[in-house]
C-alpha positions as CSV (number, residue, x, y, z in Angstrom):
1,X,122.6,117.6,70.9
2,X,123.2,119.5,74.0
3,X,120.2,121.1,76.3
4,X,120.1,125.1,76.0
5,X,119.5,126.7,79.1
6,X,118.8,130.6,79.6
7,X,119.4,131.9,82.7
8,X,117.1,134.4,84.5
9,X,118.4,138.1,84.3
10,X,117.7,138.5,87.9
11,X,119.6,136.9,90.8
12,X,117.0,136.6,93.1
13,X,114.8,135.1,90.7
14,X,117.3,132.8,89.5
15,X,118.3,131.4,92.6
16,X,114.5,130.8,93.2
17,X,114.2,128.7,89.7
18,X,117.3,127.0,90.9
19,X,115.7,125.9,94.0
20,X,112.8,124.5,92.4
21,X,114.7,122.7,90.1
22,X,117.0,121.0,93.0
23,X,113.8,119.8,94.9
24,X,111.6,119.0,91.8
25,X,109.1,121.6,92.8
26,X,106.1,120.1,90.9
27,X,107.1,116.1,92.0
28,X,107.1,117.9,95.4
29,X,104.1,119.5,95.4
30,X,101.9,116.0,94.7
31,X,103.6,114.5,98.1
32,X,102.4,118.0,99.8
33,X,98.5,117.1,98.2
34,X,98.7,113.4,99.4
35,X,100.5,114.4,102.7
36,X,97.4,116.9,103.1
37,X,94.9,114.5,102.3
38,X,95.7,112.1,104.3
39,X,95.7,114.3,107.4
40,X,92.2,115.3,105.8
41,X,90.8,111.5,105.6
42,X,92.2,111.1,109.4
43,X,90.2,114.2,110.9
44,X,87.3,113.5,112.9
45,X,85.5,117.1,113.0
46,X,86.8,119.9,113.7
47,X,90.5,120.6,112.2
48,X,92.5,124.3,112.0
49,X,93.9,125.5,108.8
50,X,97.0,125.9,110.8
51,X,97.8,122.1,111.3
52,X,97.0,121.7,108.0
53,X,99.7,124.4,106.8
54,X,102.2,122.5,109.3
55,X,101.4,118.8,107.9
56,X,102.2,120.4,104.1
57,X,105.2,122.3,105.3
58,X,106.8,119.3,107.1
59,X,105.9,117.3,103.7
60,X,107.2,119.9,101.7
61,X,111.0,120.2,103.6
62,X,111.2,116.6,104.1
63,X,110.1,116.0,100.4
64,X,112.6,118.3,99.3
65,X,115.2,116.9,101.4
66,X,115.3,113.7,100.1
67,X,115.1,114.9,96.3
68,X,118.4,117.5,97.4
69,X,120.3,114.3,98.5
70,X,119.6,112.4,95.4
71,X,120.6,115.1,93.7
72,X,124.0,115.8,95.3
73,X,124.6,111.4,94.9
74,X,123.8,112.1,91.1
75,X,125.2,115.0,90.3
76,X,127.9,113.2,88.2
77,X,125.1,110.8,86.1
78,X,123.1,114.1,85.9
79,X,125.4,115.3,83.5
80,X,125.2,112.6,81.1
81,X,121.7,113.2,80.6
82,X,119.9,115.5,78.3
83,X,116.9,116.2,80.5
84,X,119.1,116.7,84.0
85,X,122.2,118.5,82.9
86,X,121.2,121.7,83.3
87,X,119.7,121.1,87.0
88,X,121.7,123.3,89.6
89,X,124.5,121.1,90.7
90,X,126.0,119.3,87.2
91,X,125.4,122.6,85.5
92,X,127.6,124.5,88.5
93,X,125.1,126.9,89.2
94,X,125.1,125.6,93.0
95,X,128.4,124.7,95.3
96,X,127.6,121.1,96.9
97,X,128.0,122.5,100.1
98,X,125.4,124.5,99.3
99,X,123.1,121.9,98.7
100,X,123.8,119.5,101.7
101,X,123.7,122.9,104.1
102,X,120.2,123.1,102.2
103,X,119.1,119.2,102.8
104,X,120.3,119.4,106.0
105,X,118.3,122.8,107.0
106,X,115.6,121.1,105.4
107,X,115.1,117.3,106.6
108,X,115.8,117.9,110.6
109,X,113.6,121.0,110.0
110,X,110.8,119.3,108.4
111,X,111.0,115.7,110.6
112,X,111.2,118.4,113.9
113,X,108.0,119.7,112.5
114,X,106.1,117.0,112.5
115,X,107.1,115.6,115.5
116,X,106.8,118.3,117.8
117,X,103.3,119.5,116.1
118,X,102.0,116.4,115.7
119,X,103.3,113.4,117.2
120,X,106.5,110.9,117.3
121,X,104.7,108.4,114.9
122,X,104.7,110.9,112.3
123,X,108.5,112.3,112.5
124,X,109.7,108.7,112.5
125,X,108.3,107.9,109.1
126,X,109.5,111.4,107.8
127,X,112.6,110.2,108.7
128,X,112.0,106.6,107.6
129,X,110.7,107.8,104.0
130,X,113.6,110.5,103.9
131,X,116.3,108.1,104.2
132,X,115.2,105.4,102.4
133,X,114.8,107.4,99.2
134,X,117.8,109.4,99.5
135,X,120.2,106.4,101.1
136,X,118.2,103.1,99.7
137,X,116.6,104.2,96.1
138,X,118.7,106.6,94.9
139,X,122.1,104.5,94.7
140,X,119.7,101.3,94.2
141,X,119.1,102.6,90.6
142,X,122.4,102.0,89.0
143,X,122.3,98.3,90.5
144,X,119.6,96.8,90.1
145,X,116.0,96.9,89.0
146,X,114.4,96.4,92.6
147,X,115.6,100.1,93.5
148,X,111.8,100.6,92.2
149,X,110.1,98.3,95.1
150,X,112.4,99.8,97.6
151,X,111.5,103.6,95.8
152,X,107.6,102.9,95.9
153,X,107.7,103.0,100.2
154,X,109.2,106.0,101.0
155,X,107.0,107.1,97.9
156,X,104.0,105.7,99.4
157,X,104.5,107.1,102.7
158,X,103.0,111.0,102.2
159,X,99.3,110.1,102.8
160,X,100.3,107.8,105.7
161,X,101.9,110.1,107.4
162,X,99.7,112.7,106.7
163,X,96.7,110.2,108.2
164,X,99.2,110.2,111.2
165,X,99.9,113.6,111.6
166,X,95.7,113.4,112.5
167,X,95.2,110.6,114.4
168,X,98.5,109.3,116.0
169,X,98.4,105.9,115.0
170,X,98.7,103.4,112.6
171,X,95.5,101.7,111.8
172,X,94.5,99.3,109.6
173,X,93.6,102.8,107.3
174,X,96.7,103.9,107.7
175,X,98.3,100.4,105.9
176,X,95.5,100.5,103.6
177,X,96.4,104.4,101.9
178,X,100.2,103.2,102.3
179,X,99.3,99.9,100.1
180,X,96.9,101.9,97.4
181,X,100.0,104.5,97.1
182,X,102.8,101.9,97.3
183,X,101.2,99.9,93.8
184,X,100.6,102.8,92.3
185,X,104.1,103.7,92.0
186,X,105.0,100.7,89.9
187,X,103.3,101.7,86.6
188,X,104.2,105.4,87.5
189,X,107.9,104.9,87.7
190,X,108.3,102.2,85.0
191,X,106.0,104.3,82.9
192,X,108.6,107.3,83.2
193,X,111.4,104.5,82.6
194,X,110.0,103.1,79.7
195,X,110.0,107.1,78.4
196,X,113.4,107.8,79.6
197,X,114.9,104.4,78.5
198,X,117.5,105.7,76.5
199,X,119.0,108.5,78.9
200,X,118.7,106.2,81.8
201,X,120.6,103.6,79.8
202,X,123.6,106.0,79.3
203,X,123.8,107.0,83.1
204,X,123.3,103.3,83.8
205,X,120.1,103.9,85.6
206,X,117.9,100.4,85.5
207,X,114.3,100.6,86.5
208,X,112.0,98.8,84.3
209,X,111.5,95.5,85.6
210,X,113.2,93.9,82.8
211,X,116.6,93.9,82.0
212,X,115.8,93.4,78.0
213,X,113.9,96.6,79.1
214,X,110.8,98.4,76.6
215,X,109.8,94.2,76.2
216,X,106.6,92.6,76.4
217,X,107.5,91.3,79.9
218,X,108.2,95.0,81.4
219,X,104.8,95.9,79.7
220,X,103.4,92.9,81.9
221,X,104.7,93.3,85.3
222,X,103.4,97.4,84.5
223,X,99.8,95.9,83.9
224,X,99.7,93.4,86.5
225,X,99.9,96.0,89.5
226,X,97.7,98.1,87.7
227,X,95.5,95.4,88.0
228,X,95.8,94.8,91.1
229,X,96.1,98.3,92.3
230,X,92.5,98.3,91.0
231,X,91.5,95.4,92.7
232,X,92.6,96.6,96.3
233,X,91.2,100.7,95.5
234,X,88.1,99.0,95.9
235,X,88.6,97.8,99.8
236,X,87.1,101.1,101.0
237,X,83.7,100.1,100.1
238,X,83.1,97.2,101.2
239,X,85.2,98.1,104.3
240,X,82.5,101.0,104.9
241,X,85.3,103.3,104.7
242,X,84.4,105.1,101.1
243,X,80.6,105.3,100.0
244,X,79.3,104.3,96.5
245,X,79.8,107.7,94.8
246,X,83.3,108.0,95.4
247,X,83.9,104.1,95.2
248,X,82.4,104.2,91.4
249,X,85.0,107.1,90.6
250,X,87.7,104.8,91.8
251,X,86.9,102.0,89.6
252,X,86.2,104.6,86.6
253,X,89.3,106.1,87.0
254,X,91.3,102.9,88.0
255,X,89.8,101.3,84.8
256,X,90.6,103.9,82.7
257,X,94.5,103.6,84.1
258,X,94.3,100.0,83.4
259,X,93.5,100.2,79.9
260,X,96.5,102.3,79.4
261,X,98.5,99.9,80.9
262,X,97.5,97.0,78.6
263,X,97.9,99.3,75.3
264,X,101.2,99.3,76.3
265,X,101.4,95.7,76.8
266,X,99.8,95.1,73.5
267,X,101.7,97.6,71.6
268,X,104.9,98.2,73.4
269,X,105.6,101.8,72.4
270,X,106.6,104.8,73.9
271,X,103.0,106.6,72.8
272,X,101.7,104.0,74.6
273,X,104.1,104.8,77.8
274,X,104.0,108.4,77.4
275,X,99.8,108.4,78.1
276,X,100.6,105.8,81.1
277,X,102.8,108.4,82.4
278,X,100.2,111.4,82.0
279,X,97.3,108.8,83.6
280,X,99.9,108.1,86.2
281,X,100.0,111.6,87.3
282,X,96.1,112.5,87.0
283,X,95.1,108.8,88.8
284,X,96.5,109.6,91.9
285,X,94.9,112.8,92.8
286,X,91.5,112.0,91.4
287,X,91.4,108.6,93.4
288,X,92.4,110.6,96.8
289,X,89.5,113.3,96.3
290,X,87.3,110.8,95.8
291,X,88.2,108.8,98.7
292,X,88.5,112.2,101.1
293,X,84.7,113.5,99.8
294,X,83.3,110.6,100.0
295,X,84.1,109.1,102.9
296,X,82.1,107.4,105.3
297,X,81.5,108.5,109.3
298,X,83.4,105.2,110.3
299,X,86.4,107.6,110.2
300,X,87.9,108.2,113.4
């Protein structure tokens, strides 16, 4: 069974869906909201709505970047998959120059950006977190399982740079957002490869942790950092950094994401993956409000 894809009628519209398909729009616009919080949490006072436009722009070119080059370095496992074939590049719709004109443009655009309107710290991970997913993770994933450790830092590194972008330093604050992101990428990703098991298996793509893969152990290793990404989303509070209000939302919501992971554990099922995956995507966000409203004046 082969994926139907319509094109748009207009050009100009269907270059645009092309685009957002070849930078993962949506995936992109979650590292813009935890690039912008960050750079929120950091703030002392005072901040213009034009840095924070520059701190979601440089995320947003640099994010896209990264997803364009391991695009262009999958292009050939992309067609093998249902889900991915009809992206840009394996369906022909976009010349490869094309797209490495457009990571390019984007990447020293975006790691310019930052560094000139913010600071040196900031462009360096930029470039750090662009590299390392495009370069590290992305041929990492048809070798071996620990593509997903190496994955979760350049995925971790949005708020921290963000943070940066406001204070120009890395602080003990800075680690700590890095380390609360960081875990949470291991159920997220092996969530999605517990999902997408079977298409990953014909483009030889191994992520769970596994390699019997949807097994009781893969459901483990998934609950054990949720576990532990709960126990270390409750630092802020007794650090002084979040108050109580926004502390008991963590552990609500960090509970909640927990139980999810041990229904998979105890049921090993791809229902039980698939409401992982969703809790994955609603954790994150609800865990950085809370943190940004309720935080303390120990910010500086």
């Amino acid at each position: 069974m082969e994926t139907v894809y319509k094109p748009a009628k207009n050009v100009v519209v269907q270059k645009i869906i092309d685009y957002a398909q070849l930078t993962k729009m949506r995936l992109t616009l979650l590292v813009v909201f935890s690039a912008v919080i960050g750079f929120l949490f950091g703030v002392n006072g005072v901040y213009s709505i034009t840095s924070v436009f520059f701190v979601a722009l440089g995320g947003l070119l640099v994010t896209s970047s990264s997803i364009i080059i391991n695009q262009i370095i999958e292009r050939d496992i992309d067609k093998l998959m249902l889900r991915t074939a009809t992206r840009p590049l394996p369906s022909g719709r976009m010349g490869l120059l094309e797209a490495v004109f457009a990571a390019g443009l984007f990447g020293i655009g975006g790691i310019l950006l930052l560094w000139y309107q913010f600071n040196a710290i900031a462009g360096v991970l930029a470039a750090i977190s662009l590299l390392s997913y495009g370069f590290l993770y992305t041929p990492l994933k048809r070798i071996h399982s620990i593509a997903v450790f190496v994955g979760a830092i350049p995925g971790a590194l949005p708020t921290t740079i963000g943070y940066v972008c406001a204070t120009g330093t890395i602080d003990f604050i800075a680690v700590l957002l890095f380390v609360i992101q960081f875990l949470w990428q291991f159920p997220h990703f092996w969530a999605i490869a517990w999902v997408q098991y079977d298409d990953y298996k014909k483009a030889g793509i191994m992520l769970l942790p596994s390699s019997g893969g949807k097994n009781k152990f893969s459901a483990f290793q998934t609950m054990l950092y949720t576990f532990t990404l709960l126990l270390v989303s409750i630092f802020p509070y007794y650090l002084g950094i979040v108050g109580i209000v926004g502390s008991i939302v963590i552990i609500i919501t960090g509970t909640i994401f927990l139980w999810q992971s041990i229904q998979l554990w105890i049921k090993c099922d791809d229902a039980s993956a698939r409401k992982l995956m969703f809790g994955s995507f609603l954790y994150l966000p609800v865990v950085q409000l809370a943190m940004l409203i309720d935080k303390t004046n120990l910010i500086k």
